[in-house]
N, C-alpha and C positions, 0 to 999 in steps of 0.2 A: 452674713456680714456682721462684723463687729460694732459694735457703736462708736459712734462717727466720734460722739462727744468726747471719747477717750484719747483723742490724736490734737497734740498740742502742738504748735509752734519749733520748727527745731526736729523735732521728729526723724527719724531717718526712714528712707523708704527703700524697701528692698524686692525680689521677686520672691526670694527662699529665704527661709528663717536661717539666720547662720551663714547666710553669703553676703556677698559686698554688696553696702548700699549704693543705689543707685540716684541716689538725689535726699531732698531735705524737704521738708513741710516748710512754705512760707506763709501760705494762707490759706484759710478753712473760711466757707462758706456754707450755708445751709446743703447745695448741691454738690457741689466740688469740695476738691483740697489743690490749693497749688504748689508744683514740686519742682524746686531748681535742680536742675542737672548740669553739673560743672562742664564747662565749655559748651554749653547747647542753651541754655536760659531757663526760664519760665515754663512753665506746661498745665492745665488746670485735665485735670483728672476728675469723671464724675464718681461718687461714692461709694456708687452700684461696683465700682472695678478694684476695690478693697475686698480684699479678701479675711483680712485678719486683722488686730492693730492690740498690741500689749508690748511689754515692757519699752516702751516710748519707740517701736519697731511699728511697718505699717508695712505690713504683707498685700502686697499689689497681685491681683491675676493676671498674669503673663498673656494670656489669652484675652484678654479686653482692651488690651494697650492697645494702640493707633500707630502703624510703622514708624512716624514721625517722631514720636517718643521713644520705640524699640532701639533707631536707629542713635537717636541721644544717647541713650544710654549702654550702646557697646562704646561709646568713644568719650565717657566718663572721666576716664581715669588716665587719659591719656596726656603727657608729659612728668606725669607722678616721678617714673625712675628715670625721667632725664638727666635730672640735676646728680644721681648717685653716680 
């Protein structure tokens, strides 16, 4: 696991390096990070479920998530290409 201390505020959080984020860092805690997911809210994530974190990216292990945040995050992104 990366060091925690590297993941600021703002941050984007993703499963894969190079794919769509799935939420933002809004607060870091000595145990957690918390991660909004558009249309779904708040979620606090413990640190152990980082996998990576560099260039202000925050690679999450897909396999420690909790359905309830799995399930946030396929419906992220939804209404984006409403409006096109």
């Amino acid at each position: 696991m990366s060091e925690i201390k590297e993941i600021e505020i703002g941050d984007m959080a993703f499963f894969v390096d190079g794919g769509a984020p799935v939420g933002a860092i809004r607060k870091i805690s000595n145990g957690s990070v918390s991660i909004y997911v558009e249309n779904a809210g708040e979620f606090y994530i413990p640190n152990s479920s980082i996998g990576s974190v560099h260039s202000h990216k925050v690679i999450l292990n897909h396999e420690m998530m909790t359905e309830q945040f799995l399930a946030a995050t396929r419906h992220a992104h939804e209404g984006e290409h409403d409006a096109e």
